[in-house]
PyMOL Python script that loads the backbone (N, CA, C, O; Angstrom):
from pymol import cmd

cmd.read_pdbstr("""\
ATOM      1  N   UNK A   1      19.602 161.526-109.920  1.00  0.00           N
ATOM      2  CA  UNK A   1      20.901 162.025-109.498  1.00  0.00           C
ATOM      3  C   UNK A   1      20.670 163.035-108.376  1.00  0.00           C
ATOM      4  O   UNK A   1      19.804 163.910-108.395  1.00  0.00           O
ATOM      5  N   UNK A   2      21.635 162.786-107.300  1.00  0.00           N
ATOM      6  CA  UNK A   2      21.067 163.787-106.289  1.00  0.00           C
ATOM      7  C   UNK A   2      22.852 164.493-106.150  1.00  0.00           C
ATOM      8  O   UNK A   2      23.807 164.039-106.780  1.00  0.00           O
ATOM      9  N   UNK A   3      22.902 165.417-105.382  1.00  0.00           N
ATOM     10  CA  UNK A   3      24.232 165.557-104.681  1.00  0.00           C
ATOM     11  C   UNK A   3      24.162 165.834-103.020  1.00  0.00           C
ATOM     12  O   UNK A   3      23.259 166.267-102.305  1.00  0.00           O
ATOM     13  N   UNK A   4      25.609 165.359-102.726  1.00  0.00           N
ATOM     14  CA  UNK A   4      25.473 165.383-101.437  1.00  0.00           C
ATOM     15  C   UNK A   4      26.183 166.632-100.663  1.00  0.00           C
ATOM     16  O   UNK A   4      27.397 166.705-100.474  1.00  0.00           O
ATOM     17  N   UNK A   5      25.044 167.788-100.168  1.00  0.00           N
ATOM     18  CA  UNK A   5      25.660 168.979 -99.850  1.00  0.00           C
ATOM     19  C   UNK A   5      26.755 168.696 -98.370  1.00  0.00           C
ATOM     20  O   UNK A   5      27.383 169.529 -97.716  1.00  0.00           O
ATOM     21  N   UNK A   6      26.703 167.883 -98.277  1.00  0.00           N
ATOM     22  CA  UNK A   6      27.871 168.101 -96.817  1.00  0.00           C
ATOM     23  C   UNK A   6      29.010 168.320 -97.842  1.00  0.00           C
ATOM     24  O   UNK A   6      29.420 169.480 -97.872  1.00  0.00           O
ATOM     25  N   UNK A   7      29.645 167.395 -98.739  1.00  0.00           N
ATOM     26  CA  UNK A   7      30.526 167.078 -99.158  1.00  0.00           C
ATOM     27  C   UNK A   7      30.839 167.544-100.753  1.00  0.00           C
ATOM     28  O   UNK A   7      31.946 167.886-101.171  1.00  0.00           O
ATOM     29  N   UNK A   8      29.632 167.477-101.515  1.00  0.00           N
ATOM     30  CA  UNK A   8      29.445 168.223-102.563  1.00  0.00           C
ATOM     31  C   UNK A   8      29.710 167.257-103.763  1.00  0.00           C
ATOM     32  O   UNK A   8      29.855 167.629-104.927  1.00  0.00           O
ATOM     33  N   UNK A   9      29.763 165.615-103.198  1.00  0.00           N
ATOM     34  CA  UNK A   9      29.636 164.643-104.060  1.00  0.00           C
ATOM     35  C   UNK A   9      28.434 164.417-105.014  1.00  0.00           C
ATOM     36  O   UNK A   9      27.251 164.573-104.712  1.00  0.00           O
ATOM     37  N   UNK A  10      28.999 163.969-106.386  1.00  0.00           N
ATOM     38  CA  UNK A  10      27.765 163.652-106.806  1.00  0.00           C
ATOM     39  C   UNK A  10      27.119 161.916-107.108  1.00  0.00           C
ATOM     40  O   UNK A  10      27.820 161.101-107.708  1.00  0.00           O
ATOM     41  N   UNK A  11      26.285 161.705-106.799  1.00  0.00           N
ATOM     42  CA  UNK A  11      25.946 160.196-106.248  1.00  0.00           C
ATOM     43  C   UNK A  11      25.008 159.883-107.831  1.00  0.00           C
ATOM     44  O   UNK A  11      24.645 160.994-108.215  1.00  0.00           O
ATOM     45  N   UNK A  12      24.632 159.050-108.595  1.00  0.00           N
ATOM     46  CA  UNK A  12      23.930 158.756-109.690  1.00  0.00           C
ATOM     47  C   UNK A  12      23.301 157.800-109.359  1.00  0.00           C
ATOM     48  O   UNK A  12      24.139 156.958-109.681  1.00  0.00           O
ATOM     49  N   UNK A  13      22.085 156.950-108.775  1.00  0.00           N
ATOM     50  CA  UNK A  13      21.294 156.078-108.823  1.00  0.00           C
ATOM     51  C   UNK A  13      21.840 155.306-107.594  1.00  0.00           C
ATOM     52  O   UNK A  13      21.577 154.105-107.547  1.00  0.00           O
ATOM     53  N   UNK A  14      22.560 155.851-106.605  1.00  0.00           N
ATOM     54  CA  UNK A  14      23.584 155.284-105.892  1.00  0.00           C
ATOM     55  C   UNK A  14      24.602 153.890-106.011  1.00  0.00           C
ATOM     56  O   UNK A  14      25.058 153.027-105.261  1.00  0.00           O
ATOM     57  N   UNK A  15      24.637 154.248-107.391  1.00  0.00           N
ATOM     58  CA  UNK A  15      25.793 152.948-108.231  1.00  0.00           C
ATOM     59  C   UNK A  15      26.886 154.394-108.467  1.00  0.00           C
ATOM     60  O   UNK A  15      27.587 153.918-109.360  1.00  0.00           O
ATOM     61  N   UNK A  16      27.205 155.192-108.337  1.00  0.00           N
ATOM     62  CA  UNK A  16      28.554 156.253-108.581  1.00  0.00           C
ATOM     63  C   UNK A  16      29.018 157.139-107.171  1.00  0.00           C
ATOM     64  O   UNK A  16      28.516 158.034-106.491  1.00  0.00           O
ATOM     65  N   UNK A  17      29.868 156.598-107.163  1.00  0.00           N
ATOM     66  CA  UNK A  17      30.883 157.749-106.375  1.00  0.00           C
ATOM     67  C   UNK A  17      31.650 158.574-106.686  1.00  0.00           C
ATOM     68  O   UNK A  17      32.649 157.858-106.762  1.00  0.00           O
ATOM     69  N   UNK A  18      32.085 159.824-107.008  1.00  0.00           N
ATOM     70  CA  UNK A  18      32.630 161.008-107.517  1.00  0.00           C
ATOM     71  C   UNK A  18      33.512 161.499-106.264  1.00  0.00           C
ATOM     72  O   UNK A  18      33.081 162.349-105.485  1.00  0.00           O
ATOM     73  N   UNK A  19      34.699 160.940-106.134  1.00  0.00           N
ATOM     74  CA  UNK A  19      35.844 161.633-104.954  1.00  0.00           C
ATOM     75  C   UNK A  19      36.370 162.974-105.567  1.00  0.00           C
ATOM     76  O   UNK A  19      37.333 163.436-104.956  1.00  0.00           O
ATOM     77  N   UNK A  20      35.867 163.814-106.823  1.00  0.00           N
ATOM     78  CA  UNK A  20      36.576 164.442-107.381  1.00  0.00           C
ATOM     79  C   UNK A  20      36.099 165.921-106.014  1.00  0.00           C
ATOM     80  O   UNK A  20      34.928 166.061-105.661  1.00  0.00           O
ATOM     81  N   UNK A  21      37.287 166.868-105.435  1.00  0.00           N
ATOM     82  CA  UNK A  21      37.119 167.689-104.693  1.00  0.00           C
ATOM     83  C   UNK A  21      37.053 166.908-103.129  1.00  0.00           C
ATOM     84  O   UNK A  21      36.971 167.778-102.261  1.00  0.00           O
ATOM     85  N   UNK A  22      37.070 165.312-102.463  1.00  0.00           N
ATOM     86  CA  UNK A  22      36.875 165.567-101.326  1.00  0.00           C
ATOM     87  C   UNK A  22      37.988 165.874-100.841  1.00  0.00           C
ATOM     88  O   UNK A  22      39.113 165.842-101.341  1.00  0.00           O
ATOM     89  N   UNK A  23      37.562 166.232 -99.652  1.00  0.00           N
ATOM     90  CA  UNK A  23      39.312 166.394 -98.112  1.00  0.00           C
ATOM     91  C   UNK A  23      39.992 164.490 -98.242  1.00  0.00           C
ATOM     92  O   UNK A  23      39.505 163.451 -98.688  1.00  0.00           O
ATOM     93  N   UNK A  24      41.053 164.782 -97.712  1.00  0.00           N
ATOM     94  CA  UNK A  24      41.973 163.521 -97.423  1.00  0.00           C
ATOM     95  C   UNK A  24      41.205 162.743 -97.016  1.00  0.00           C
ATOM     96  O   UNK A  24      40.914 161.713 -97.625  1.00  0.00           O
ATOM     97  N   UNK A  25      40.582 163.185 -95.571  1.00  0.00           N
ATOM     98  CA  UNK A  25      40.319 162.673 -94.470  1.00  0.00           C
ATOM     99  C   UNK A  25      39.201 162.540 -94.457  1.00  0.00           C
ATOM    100  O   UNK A  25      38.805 162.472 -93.293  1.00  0.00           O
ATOM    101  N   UNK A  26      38.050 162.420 -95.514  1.00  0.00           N
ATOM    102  CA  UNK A  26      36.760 162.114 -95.717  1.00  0.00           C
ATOM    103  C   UNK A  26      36.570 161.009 -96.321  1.00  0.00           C
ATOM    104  O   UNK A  26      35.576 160.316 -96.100  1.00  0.00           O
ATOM    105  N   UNK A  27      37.782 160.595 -97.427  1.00  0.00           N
ATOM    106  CA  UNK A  27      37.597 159.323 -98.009  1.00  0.00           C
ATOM    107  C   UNK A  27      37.496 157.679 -97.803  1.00  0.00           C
ATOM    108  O   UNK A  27      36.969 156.836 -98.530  1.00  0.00           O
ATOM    109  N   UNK A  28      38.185 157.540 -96.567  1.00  0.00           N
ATOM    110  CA  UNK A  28      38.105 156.467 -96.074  1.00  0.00           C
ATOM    111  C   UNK A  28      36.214 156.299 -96.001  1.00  0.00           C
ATOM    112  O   UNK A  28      35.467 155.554 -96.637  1.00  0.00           O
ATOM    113  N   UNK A  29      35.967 157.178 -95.110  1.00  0.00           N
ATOM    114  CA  UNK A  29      34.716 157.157 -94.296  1.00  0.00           C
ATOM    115  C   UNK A  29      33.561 157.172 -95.691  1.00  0.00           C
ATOM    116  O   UNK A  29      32.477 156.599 -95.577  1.00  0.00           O
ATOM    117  N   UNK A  30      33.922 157.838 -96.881  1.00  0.00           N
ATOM    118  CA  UNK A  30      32.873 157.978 -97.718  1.00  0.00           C
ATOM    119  C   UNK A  30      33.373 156.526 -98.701  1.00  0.00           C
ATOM    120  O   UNK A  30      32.817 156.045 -99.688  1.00  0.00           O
ATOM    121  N   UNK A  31      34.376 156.176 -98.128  1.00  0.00           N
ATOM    122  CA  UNK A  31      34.095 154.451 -99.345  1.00  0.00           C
ATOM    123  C   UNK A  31      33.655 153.860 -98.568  1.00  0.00           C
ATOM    124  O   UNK A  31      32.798 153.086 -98.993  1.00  0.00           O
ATOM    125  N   UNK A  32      33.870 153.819 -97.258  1.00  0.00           N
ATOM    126  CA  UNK A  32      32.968 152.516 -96.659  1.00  0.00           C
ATOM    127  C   UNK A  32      31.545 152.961 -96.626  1.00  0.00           C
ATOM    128  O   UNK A  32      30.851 151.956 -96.782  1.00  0.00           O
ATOM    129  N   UNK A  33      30.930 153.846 -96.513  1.00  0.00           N
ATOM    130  CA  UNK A  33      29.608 153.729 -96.786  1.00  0.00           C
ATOM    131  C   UNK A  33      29.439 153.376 -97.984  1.00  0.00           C
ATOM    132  O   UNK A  33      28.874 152.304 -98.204  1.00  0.00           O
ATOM    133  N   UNK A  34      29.786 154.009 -98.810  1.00  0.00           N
ATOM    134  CA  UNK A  34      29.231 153.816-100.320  1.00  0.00           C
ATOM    135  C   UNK A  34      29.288 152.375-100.617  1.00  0.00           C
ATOM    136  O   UNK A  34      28.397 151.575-100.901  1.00  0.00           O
ATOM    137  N   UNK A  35      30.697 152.235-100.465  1.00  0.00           N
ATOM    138  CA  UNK A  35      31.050 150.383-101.130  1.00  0.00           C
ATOM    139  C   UNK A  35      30.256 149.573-100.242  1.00  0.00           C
ATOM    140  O   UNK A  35      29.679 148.696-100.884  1.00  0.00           O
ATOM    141  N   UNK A  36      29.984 149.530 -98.886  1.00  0.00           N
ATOM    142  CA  UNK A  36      29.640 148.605 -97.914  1.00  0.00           C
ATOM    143  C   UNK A  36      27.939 148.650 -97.779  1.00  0.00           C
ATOM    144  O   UNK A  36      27.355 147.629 -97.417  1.00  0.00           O
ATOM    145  N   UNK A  37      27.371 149.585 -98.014  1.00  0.00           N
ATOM    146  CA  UNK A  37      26.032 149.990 -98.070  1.00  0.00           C
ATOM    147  C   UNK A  37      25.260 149.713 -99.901  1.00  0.00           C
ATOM    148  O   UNK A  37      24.105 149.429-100.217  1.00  0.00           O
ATOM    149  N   UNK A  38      26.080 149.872-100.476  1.00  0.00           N
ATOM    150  CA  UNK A  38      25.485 149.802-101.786  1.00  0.00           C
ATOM    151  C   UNK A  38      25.506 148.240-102.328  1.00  0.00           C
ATOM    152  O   UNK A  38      26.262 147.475-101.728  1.00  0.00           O
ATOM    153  N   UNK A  39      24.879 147.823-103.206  1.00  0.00           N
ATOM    154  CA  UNK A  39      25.012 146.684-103.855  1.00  0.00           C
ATOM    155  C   UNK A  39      25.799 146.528-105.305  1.00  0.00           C
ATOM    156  O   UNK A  39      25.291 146.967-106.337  1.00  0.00           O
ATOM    157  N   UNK A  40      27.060 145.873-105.290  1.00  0.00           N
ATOM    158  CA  UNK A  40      27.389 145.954-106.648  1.00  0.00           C
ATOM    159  C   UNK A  40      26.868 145.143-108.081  1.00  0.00           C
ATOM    160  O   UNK A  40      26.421 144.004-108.213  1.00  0.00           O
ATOM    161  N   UNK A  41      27.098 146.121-108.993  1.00  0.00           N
ATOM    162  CA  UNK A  41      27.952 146.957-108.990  1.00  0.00           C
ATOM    163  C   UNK A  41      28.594 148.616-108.938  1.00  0.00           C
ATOM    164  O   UNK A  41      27.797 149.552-108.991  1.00  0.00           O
ATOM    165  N   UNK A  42      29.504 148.770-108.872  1.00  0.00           N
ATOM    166  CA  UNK A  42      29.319 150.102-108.326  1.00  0.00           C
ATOM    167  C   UNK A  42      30.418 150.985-108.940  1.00  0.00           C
ATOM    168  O   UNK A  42      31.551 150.526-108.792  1.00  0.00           O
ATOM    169  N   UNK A  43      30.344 151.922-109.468  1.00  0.00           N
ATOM    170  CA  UNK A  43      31.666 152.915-110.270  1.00  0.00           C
ATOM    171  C   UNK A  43      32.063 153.792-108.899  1.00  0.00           C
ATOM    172  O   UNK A  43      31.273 154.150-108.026  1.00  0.00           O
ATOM    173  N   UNK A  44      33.729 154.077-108.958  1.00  0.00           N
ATOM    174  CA  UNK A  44      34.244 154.831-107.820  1.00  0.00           C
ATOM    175  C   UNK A  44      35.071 155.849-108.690  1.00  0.00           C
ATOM    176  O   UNK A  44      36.150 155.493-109.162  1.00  0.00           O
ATOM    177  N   UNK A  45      34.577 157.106-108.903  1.00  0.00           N
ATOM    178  CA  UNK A  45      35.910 157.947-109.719  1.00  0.00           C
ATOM    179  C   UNK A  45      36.671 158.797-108.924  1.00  0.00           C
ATOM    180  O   UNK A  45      36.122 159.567-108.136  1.00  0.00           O
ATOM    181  N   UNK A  46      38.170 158.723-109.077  1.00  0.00           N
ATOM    182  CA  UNK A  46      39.312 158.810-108.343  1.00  0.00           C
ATOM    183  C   UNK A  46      39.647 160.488-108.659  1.00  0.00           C
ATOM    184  O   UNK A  46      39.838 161.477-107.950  1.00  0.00           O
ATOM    185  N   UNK A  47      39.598 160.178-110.315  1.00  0.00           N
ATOM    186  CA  UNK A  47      40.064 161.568-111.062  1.00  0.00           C
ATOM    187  C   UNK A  47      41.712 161.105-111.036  1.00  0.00           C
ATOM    188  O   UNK A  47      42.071 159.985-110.671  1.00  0.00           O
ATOM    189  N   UNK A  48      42.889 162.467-111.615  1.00  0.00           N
ATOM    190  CA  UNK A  48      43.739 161.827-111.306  1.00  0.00           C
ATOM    191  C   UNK A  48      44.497 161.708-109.988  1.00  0.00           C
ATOM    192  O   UNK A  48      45.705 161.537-110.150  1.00  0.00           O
ATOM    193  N   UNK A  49      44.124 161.753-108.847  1.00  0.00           N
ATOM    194  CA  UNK A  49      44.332 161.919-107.436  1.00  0.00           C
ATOM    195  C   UNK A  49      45.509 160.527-107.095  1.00  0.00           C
ATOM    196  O   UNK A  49      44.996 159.409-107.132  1.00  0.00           O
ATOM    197  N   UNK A  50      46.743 160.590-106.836  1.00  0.00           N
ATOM    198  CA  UNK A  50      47.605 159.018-106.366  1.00  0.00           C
ATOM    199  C   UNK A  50      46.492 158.364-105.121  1.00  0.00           C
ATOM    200  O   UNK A  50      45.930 157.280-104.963  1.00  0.00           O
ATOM    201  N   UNK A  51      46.532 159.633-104.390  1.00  0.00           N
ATOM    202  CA  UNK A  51      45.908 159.161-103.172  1.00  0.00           C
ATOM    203  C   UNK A  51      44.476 158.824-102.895  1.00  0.00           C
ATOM    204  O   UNK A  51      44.062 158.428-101.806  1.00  0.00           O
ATOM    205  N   UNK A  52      43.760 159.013-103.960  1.00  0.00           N
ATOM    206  CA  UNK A  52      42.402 158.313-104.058  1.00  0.00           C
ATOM    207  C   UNK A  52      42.138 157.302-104.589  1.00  0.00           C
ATOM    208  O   UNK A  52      41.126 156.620-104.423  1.00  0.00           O
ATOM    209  N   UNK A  53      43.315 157.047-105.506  1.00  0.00           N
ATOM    210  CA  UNK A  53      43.448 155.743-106.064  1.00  0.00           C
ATOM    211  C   UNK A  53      44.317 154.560-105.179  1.00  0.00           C
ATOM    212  O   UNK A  53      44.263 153.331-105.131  1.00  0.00           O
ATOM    213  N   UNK A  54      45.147 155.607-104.506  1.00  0.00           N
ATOM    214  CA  UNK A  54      45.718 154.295-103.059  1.00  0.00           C
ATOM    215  C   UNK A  54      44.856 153.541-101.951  1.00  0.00           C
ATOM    216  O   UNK A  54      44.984 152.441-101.414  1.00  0.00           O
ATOM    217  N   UNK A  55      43.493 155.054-101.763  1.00  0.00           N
ATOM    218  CA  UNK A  55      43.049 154.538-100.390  1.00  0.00           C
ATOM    219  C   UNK A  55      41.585 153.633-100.601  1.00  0.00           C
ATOM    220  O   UNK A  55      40.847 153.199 -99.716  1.00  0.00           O
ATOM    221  N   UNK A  56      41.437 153.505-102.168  1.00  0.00           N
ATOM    222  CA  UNK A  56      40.322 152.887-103.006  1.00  0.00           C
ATOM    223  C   UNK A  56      40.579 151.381-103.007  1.00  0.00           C
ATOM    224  O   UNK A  56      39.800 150.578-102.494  1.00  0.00           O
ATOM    225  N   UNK A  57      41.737 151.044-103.624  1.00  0.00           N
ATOM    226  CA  UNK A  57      42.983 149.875-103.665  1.00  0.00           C
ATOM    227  C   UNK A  57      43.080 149.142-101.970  1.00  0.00           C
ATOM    228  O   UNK A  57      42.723 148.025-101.595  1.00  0.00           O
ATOM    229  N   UNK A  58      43.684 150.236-101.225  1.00  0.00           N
ATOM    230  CA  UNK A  58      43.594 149.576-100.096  1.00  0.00           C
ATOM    231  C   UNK A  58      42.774 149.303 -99.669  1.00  0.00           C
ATOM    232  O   UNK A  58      42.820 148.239 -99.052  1.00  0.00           O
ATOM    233  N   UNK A  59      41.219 150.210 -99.707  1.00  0.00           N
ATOM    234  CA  UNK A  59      39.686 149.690 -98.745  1.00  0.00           C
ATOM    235  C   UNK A  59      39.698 148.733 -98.987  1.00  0.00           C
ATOM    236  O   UNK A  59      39.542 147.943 -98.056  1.00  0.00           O
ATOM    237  N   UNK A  60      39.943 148.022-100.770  1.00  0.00           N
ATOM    238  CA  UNK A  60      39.071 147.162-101.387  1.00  0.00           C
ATOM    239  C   UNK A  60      39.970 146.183-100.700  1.00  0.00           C
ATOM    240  O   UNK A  60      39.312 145.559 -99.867  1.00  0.00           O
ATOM    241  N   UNK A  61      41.095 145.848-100.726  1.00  0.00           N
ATOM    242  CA  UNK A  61      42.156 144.777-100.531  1.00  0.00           C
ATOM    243  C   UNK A  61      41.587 144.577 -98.637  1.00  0.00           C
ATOM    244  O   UNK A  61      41.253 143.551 -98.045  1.00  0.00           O
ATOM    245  N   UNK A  62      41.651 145.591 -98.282  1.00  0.00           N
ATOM    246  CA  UNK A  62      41.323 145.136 -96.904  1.00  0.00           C
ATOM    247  C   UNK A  62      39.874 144.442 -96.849  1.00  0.00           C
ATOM    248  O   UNK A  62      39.875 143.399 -96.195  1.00  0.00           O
ATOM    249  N   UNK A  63      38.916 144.731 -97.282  1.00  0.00           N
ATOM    250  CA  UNK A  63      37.762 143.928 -97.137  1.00  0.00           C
ATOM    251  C   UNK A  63      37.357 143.179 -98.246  1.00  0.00           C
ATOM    252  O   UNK A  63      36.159 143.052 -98.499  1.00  0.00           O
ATOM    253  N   UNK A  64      38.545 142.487 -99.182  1.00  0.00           N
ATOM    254  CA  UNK A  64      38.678 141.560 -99.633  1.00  0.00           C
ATOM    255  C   UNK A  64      37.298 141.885-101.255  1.00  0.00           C
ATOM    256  O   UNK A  64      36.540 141.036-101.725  1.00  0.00           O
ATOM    257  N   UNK A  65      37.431 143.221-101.657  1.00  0.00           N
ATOM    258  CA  UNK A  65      36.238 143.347-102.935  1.00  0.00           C
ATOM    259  C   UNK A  65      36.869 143.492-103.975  1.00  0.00           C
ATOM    260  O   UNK A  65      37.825 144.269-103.963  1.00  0.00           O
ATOM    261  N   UNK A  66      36.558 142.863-105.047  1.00  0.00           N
ATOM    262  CA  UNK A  66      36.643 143.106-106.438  1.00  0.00           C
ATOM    263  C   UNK A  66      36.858 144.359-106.993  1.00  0.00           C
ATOM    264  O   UNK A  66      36.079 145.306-106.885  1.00  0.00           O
ATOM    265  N   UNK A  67      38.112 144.364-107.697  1.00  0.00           N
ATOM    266  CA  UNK A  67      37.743 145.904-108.005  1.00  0.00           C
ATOM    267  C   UNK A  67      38.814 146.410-109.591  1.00  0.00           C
ATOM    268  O   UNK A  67      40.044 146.406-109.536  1.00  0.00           O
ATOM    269  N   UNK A  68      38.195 146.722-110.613  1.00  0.00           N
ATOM    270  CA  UNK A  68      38.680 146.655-111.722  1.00  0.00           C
ATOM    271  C   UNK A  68      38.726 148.111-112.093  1.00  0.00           C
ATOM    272  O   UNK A  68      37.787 148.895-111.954  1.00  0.00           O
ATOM    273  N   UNK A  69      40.226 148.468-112.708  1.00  0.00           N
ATOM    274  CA  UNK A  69      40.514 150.159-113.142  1.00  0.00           C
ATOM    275  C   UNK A  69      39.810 149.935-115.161  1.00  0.00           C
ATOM    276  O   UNK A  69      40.215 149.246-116.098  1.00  0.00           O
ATOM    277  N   UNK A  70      38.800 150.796-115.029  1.00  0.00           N
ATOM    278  CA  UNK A  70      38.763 150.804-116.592  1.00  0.00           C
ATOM    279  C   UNK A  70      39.381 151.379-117.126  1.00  0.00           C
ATOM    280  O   UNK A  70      40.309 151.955-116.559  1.00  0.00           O
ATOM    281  N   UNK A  71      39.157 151.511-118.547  1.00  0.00           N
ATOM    282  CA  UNK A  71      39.856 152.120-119.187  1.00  0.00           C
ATOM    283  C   UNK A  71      40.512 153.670-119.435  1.00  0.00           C
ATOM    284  O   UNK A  71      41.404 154.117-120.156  1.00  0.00           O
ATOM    285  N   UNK A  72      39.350 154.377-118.196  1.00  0.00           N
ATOM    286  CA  UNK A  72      39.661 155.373-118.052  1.00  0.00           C
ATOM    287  C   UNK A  72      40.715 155.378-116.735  1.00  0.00           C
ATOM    288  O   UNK A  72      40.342 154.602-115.855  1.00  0.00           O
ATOM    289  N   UNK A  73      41.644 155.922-116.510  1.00  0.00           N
ATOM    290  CA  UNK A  73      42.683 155.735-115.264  1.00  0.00           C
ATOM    291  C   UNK A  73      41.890 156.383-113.847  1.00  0.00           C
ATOM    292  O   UNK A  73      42.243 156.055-112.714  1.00  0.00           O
ATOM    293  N   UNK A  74      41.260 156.925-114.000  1.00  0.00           N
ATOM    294  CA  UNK A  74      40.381 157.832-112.369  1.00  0.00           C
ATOM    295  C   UNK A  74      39.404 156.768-112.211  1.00  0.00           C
ATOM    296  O   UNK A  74      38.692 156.961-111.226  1.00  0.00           O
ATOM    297  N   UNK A  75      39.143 155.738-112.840  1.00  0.00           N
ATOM    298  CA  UNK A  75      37.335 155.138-113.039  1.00  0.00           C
ATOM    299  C   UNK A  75      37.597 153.422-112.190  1.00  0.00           C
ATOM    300  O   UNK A  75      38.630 152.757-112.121  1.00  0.00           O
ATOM    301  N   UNK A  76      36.861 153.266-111.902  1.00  0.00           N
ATOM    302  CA  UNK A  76      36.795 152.194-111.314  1.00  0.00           C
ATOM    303  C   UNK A  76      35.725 151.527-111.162  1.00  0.00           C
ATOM    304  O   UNK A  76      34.758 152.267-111.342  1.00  0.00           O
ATOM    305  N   UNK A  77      35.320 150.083-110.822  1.00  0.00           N
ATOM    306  CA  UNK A  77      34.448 149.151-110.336  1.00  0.00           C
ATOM    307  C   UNK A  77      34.572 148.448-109.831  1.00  0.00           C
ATOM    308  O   UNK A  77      35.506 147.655-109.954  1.00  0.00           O
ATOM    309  N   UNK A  78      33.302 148.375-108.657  1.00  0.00           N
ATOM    310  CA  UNK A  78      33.569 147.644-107.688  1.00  0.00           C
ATOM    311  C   UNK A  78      32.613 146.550-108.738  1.00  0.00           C
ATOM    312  O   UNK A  78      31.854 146.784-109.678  1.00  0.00           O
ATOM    313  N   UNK A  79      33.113 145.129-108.000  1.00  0.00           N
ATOM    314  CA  UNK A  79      32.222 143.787-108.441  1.00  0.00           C
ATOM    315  C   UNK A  79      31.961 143.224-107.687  1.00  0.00           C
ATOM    316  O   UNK A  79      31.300 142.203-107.878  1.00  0.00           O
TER     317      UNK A  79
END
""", "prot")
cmd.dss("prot")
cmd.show_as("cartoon", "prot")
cmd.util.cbc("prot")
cmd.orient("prot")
């Protein structure tokens, strides 16, 4: 497990993304690395944020990825 001091994410085996605390305007840019660079599968946690869960929904829909809300409502996977 490392974290990432620009942003203060915490990354786990680089299969987890933790949006909990970023800016608006960092998230786009930190799902496409993560989702597009990593191999799934891959956990994305939203927390309860509308808007991290909108712009998660939309990455995925725009570049056409799999993507399932578990059972927890912030939690996600990419497939």
């Amino acid at each position: 497990m490392y974290m990432d001091t620009v942003n203060g994410n915490i990354m786990m085996n680089n299969k987890t993304l933790d949006l909990h605390g970023v800016r608006h305007e960092d998230v786009e840019r930190l799902l496409e690395n993560f989702i597009l660079l990593n191999t799934p599968p891959l956990t994305v946690i939203t927390g309860n944020s509308d808007y991290m869960r909108y712009e998660l929904e939309n990455f995925c829909s725009k570049h056409k990825i799999t993507l399932e809300r578990w059972a927890n409502w912030g939690e996600y996977k990419i497939l």
